[in-house]
C-alpha positions as CSV (number, residue, x, y, z in Angstrom):
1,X,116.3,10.5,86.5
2,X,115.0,8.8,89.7
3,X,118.4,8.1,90.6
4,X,118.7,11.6,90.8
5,X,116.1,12.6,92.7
6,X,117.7,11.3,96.0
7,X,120.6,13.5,95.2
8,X,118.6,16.8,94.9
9,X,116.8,16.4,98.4
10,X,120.0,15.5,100.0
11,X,121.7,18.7,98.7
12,X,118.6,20.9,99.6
13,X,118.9,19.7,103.2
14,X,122.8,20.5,103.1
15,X,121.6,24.5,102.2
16,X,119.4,24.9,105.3
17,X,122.4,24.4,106.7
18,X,124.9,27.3,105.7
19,X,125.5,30.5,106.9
20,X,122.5,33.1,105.5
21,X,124.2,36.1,103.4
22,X,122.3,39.4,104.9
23,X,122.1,42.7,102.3
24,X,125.0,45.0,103.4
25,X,122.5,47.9,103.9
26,X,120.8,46.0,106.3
27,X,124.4,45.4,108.5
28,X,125.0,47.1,111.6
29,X,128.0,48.9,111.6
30,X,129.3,50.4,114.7
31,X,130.8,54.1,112.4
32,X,129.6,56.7,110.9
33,X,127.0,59.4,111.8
34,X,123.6,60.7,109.3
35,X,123.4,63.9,107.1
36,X,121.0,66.2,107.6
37,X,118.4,67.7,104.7
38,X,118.9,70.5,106.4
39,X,120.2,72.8,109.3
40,X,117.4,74.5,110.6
41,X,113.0,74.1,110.6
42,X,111.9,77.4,110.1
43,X,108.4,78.8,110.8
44,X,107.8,82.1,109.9
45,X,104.9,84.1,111.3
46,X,103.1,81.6,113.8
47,X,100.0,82.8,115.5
48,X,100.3,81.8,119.1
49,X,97.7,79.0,120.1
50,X,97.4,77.9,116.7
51,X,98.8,74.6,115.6
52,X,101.2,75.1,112.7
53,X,101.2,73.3,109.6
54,X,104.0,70.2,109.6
55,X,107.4,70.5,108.0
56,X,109.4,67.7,107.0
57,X,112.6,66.9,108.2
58,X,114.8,64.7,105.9
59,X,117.6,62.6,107.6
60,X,119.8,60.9,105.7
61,X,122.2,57.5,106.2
62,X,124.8,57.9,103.4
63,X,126.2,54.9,105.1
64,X,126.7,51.6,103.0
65,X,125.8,50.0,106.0
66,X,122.5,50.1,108.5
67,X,123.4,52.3,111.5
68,X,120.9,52.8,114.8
69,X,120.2,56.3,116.0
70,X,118.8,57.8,119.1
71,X,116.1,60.7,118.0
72,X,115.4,63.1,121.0
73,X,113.1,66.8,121.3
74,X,115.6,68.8,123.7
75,X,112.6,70.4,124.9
76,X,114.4,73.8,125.1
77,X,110.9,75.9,124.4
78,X,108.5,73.4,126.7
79,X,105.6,72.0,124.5
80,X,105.6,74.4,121.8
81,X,107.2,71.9,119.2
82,X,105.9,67.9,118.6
83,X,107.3,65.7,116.6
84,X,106.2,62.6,114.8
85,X,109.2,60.4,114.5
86,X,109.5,57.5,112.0
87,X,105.9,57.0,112.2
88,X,105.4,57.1,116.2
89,X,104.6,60.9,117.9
90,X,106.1,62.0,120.9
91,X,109.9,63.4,121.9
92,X,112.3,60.6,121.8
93,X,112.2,57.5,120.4
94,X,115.0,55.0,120.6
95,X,117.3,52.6,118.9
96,X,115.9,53.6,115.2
97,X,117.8,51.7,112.3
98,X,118.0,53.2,109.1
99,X,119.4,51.3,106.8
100,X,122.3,51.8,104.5
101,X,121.7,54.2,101.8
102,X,118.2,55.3,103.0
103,X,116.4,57.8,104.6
104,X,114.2,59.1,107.7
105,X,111.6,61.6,107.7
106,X,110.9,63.4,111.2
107,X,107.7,65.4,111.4
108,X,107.7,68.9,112.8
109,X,104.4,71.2,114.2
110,X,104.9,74.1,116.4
111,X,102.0,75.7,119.2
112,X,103.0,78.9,120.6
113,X,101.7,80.3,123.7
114,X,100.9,83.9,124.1
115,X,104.5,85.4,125.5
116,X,102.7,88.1,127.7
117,X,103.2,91.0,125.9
118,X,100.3,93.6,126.1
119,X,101.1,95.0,122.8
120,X,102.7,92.5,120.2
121,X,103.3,94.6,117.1
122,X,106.5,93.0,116.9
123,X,107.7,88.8,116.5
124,X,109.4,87.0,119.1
125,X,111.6,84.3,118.7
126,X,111.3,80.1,120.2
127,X,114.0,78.2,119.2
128,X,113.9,74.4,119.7
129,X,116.7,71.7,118.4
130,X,116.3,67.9,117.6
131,X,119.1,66.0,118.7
132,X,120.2,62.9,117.0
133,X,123.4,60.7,118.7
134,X,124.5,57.8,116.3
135,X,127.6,55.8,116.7
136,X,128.6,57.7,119.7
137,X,128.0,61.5,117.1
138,X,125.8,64.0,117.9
139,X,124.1,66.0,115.9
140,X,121.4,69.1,116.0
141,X,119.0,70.5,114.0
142,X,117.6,73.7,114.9
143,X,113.9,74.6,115.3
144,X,112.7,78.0,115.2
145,X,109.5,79.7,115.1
146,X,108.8,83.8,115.0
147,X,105.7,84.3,117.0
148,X,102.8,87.1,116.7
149,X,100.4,87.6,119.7
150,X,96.8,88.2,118.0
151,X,93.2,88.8,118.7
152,X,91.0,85.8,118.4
153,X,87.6,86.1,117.1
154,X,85.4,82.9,117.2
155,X,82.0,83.1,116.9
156,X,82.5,86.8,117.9
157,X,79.1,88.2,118.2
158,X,78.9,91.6,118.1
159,X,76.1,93.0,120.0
160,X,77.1,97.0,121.0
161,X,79.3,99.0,118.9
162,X,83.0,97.8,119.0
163,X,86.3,99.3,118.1
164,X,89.5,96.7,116.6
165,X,92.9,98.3,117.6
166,X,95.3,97.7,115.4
167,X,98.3,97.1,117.7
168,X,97.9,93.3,117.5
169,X,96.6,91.6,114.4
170,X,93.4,89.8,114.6
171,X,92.4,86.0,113.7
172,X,89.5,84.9,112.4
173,X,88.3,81.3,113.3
174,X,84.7,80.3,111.8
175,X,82.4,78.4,114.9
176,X,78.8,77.6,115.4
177,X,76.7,80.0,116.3
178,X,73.4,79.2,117.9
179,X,70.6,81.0,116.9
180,X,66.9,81.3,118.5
181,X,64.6,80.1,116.6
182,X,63.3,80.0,114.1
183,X,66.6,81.2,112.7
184,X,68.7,78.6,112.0
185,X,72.4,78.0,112.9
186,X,75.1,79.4,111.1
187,X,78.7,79.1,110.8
188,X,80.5,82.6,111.7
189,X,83.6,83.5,112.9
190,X,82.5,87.6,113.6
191,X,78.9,88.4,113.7
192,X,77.8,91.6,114.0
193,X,73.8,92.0,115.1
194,X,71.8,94.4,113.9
195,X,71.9,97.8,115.9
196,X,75.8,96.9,116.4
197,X,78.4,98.6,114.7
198,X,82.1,97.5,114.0
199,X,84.9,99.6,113.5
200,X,88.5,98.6,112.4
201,X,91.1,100.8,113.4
202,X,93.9,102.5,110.6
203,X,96.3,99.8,109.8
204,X,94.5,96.6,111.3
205,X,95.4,93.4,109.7
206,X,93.2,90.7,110.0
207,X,93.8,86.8,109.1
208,X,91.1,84.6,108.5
209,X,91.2,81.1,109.0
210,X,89.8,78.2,106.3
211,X,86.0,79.0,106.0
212,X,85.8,82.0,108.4
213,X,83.5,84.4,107.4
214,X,82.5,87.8,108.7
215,X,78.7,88.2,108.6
216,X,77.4,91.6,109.1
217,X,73.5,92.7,110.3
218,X,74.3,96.1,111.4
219,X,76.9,98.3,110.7
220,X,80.7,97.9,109.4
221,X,83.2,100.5,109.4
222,X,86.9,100.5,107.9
223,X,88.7,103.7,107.8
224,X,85.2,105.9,107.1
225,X,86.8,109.2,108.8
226,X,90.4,109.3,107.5
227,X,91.3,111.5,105.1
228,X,95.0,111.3,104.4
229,X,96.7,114.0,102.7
230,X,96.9,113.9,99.0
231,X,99.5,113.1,97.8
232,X,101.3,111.6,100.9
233,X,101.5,107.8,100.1
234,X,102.7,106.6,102.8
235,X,100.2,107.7,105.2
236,X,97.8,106.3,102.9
237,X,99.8,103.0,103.0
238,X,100.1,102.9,106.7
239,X,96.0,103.8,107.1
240,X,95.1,100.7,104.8
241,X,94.1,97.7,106.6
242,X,94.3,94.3,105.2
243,X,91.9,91.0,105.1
244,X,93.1,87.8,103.9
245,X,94.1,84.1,104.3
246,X,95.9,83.2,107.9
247,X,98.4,80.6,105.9
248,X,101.2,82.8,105.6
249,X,104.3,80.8,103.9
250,X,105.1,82.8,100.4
251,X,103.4,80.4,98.5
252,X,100.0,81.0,99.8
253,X,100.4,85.0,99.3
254,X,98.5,85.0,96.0
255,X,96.2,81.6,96.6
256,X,92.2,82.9,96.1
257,X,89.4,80.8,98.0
258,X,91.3,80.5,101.6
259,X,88.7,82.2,103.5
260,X,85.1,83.0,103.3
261,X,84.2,86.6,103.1
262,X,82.4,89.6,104.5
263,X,78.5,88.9,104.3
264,X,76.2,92.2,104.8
265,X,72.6,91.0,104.9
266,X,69.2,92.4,104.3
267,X,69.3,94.4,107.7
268,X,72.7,96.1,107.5
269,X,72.8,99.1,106.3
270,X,75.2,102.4,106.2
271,X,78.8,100.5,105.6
272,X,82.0,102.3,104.9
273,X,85.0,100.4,103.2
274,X,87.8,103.1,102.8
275,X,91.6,102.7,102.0
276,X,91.7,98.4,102.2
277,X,92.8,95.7,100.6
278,X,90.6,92.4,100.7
279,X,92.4,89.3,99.3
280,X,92.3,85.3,98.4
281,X,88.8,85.0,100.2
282,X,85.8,83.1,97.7
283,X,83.4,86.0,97.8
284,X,85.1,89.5,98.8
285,X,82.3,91.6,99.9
286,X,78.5,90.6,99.2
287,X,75.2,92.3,99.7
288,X,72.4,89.9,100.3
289,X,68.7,91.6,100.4
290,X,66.9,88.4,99.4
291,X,64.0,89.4,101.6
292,X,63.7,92.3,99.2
293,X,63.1,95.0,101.9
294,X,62.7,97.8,100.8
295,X,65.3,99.7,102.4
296,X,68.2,98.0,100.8
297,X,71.9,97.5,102.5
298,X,74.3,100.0,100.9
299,X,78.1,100.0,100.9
300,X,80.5,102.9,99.6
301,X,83.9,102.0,98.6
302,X,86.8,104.0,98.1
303,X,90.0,103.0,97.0
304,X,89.7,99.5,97.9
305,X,91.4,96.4,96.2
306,X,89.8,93.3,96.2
307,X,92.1,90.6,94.2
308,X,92.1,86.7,94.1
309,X,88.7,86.0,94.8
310,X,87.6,83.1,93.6
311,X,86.4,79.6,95.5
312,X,84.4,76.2,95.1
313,X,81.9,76.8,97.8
314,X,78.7,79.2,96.6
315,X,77.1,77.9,99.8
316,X,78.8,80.7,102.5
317,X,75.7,81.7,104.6
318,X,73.2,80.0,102.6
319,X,73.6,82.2,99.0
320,X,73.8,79.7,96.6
321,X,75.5,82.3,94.2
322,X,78.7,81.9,92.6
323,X,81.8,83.5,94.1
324,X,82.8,87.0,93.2
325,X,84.3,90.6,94.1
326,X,81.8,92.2,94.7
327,X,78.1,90.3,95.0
328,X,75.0,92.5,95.6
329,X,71.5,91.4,95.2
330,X,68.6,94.1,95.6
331,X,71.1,96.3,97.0
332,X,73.0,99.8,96.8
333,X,76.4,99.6,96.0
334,X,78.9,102.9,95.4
335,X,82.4,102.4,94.5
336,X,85.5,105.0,93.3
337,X,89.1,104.6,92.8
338,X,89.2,100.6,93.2
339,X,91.0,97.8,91.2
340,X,89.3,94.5,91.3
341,X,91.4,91.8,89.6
342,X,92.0,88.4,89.4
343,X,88.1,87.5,90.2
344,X,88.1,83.6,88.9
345,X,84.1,84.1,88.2
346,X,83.4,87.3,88.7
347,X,84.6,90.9,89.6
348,X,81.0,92.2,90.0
349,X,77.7,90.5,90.0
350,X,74.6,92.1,90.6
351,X,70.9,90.9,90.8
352,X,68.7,93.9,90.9
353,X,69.5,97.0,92.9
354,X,71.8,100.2,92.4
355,X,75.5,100.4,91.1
356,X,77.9,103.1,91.0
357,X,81.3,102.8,89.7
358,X,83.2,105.6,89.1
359,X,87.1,105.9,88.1
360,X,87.6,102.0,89.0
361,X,89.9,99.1,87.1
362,X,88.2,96.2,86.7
363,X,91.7,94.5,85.4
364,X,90.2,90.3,85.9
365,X,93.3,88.4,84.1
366,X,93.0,84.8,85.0
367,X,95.5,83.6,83.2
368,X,95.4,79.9,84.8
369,X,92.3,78.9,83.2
370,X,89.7,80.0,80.4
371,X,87.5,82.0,82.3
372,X,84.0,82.4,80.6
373,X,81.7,84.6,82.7
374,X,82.2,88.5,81.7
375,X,84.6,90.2,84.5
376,X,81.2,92.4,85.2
377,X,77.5,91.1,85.4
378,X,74.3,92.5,85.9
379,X,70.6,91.0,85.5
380,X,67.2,92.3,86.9
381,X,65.9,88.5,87.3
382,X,65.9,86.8,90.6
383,X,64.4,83.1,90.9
384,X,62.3,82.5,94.3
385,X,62.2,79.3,96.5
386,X,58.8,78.2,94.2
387,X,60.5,78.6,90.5
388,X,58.9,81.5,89.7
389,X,61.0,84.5,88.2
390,X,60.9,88.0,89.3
391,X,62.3,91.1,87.9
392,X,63.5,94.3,89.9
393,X,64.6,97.5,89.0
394,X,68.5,97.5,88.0
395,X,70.4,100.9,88.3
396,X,73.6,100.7,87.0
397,X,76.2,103.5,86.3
398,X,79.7,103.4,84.8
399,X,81.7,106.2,83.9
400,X,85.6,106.7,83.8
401,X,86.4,103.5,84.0
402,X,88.6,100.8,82.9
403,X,86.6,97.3,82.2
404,X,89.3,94.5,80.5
405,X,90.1,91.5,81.0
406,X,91.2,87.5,79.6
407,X,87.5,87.1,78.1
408,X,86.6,88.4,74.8
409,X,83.4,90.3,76.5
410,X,84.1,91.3,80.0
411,X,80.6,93.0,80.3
412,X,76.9,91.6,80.2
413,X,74.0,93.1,81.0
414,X,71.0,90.6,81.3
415,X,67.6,91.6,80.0
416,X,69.2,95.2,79.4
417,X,66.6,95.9,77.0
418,X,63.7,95.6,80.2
419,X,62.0,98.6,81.2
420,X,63.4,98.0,84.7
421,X,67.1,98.9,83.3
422,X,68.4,102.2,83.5
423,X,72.1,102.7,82.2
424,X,74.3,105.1,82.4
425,X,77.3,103.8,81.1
426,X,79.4,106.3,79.6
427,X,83.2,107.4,78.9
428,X,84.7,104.2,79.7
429,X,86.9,101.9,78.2
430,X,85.3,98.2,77.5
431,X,86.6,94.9,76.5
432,X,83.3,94.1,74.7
433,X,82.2,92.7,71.2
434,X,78.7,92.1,72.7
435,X,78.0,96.0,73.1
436,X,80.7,97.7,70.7
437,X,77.6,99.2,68.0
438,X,77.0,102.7,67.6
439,X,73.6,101.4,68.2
440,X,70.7,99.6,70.4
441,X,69.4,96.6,69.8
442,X,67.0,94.1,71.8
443,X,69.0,93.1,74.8
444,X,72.4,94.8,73.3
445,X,72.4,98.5,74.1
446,X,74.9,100.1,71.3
447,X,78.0,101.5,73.7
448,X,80.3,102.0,70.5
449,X,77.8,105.5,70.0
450,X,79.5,108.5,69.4
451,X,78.0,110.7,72.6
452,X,78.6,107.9,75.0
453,X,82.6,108.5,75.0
454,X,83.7,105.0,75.4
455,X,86.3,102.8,73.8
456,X,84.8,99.6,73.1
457,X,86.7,96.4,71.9
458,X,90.1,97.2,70.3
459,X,91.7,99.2,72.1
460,X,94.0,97.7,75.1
461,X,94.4,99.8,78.2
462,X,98.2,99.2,78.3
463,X,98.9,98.8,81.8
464,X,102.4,98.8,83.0
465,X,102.6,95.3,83.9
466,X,99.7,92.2,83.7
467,X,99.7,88.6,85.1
468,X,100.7,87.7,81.4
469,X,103.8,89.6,80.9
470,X,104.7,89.5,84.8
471,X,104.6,88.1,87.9
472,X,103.8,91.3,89.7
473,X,101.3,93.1,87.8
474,X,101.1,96.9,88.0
475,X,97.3,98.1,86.5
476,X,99.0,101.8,86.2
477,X,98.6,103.3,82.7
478,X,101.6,103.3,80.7
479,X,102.2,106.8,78.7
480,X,100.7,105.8,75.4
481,X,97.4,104.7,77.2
482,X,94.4,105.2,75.5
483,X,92.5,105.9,78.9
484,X,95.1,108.5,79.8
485,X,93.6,112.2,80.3
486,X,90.5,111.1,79.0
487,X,87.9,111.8,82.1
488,X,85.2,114.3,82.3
489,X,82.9,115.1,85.0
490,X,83.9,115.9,88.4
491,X,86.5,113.5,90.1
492,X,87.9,112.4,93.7
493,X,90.6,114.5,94.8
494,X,92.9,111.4,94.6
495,X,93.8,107.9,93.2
496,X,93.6,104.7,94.3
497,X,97.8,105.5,95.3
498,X,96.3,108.5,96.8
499,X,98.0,110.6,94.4
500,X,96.1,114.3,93.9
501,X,94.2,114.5,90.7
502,X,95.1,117.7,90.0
503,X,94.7,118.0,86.5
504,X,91.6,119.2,84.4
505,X,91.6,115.9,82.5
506,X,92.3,113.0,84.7
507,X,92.7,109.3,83.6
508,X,89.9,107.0,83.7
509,X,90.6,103.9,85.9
510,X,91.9,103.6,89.6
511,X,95.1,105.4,89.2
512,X,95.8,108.7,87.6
């Protein structure tokens, strides 16, 4: 063996002498050109002055061998496009080898500046390309972005009464905004001050940025002095103005929790919500009166949806409570012909105050999770700063309405046996096992009884078409409803479609 020892170190030397044998894939060759994921990098709807969220650019080397390739912006639309390029940002980078069989990914974001239109109703168009040359081949992929001229609203603070248009749409962008003391700072993107009212035209769409919240000490007004004919829909469809999430790609169309809310505190008072739909915010509209004055903010509501509201944050402007539809605590609350769905906590939660619901659909499917909070909640107890619990009078009427649900007991009325409770909740439909007796008990009022006129339990509204058995529900009654014809008492003039109620015997729920 030590004869051959020699041997082996003599023959080891020999190897770091001979030619290394480099992977093919990582040869040079001097053919061939790249294929491209795709064609064109299309962003659709881009607010100008706000920075786009990044696409991804596949490039491919199909190649068996390495190739180099040149990467350039052609700067055809200025700055509005960057790109992040194999790791390094800026608009060229050289000399790039991608290796045989592999791949590179070239980051996209867009910026678009205002294109000097007074009135920007309608897109315009910025088109961009990025130019790859390999091997002596060129090759393009487009960019193009469809741009929208908007209001911005950052730390808007209202102080006189104000007007939105509706011939641009309007961003909302949450900022700091400094208070005197001793009130502290908050977090805002509109604020409107006591004494101020804001109106929002017919047909304003407004987009509200991550967190942006709209907090209101005075006055707001959507739509209070329309009055479209009934029956004509369209007028009613043009008059409605919108809220929800500025991340505009399809998928985020249906995505709750993307902005914060519209906050009326203590000191508003005299708000109008009329023919809107409020969507994918954590809390849709709240009703804070924690100082417990005595003149407590109101807010009527007619035919208004309010759908995907649900978040992680119960901290917007210091309330602590969980997200919901509609929040209201010592306050007075009046709502007809609206459809809250899709509520991930709650539709409705109330802490003391007044409630009127008349001829609404509380339809709160959430068929992504197990939900386990009833779709509407009520309680008279509030908890101060010290501990100590404090009970308020609680008003709460229900009538022609439509209350179901994924939970077994969509209704839950806290303490409902309190002297401070007065109910009126009556010809209704109710997903409830909790109240379905014919009569009261401590804490259980008996809704099943005979001279109420509800349907407790058992029966199933039948709506035409519900997150379970469709992607694009439709809370209209089908024929054999159990809720159709069945109101008494007078009724709006229209539905929630704005469709007359002309008969004697309307349907309970949002639509007719």
């Amino acid at each position: 063996m030590r004869h051959l020892f020699p041997l082996f170190i003599f023959l080891s030397c020999l190897l770091t002498f001979l030619p290394g044998c480099e992977p093919k894939e990582d040869l040079i060759q001097t053919s061939g050109s790249l294929e491209m994921g795709q064609d064109t990098v299309l962003f659709d709807t881009v607010f100008t002055t706000i920075k786009t969220v990044t696409k991804r650019l596949w490039v491919y080397n199909r190649n068996s061998g390495a190739v180099k390739t040149d990467v350039s912006l052609a700067g055809l639309a200025g700055n509005t496009y960057s790109l992040i390029i194999n790791g390094d940002a800026g608009p060229a980078v050289s000399g790039i080898t991608i290796r045989g069989n592999d791949s590179l990914q070239v980051l996209v974001r867009a910026t678009l500046g205002d294109n000097g239109q007074a009135t920007a109703a309608k897109q315009f168009l910025v088109t961009d390309e990025v130019h790859f040359r390999t091997n002596g081949n060129d090759q393009n992929v487009k960019l193009v972005a469809y741009g929208q001229n908007a209001y911005f609203h950052r730390a808007d603070i209202i102080r006189v009464d104000t007007t939105w248009p509706a011939d641009k749409p309007h961003v909302i962008i949450n900022s700091l905004y400094k208070q005197t003391a001793p009130n502290p700072d908050v977090m805002v993107g509109v604020y409107v001050e006591a004494g101020a009212t804001l109106r929002i035209a017919p047909g304003a769409k407004i987009y509200c940025h991550a967190g942006a919240t709209i907090q209101v000490n005075g006055t707001l007004k959507i739509n209070a002095a329309i009055t479209p004919a009934p029956g004509d829909t369209t007028a009613a469809k043009q008059a409605t103005v919108r809220f929800q999430g500025d991340r505009l790609e399809a998928g985020y169309s249906d995505i709750p929790g993307q902005w914060g809310g519209i906050f009326f505190t203590s000191t508003s008072h005299d708000n109008v919500i009329r023919y809107t739909e409020i969507k994918n915010a954590n809390f849709g509209v709240s009703l804070l009166n924690v100082e417990n004055r005595s003149r407590q903010p109101n807010l009527l509501l007619e035919n208004v949806v309010l759908r995907n509201i649900s978040g992680d944050n119960p901290n917007y402007v210091g309330t602590g409570l969980p997200p919901g539809g509609i929040v209201g605590v010592l306050s007075n609350i009046t709502a007809t012909n609206c459809l809250l769905t899709n509520c991930g906590e709650y539709a409705v939660l109330g802490y003391g105050g007044r409630f009127n619901f008349n001829f609404c659909t509380f339809a709160n499917y959430t068929p992504a999770f197990r939900r386990e909070t009833s779709a509407l909640t009520f309680s008279n107890a509030l908890e101060d700063a010290d501990g100590n619990t404090q009970k308020f009078q609680t008003d709460i009427t229900l009538t022609n309405s439509i209350v179901w649900g994924s939970y077994e007991d969509e209704l839950f009325l806290q303490n409902s046996s309190d002297p401070t409770y007065r109910l009126n909740i009556t010809n209704n439909l109710l997903r409830t096992t909790e109240y379905q007796a014919a009569t009261n008990a401590t804490n259980k009022p008996g809704l099943g009884a005979p001279g109420l006129g509800n349907l407790v339990a058992v029966q199933d509204p039948l709506f035409k078409r519900t997150p379970i058995s469709s992607g694009k529900p439709d809370y209209r009654l089908q024929d054999t409803s159990p809720a159709k014809n069945r109101a008494t008492g007078s009724k709006p003039a229209v539905d929630l479609s704005n469709l007359q109620r002309s008969r004697a015997t309307t349907s309970w729920g949002a639509y007719d």
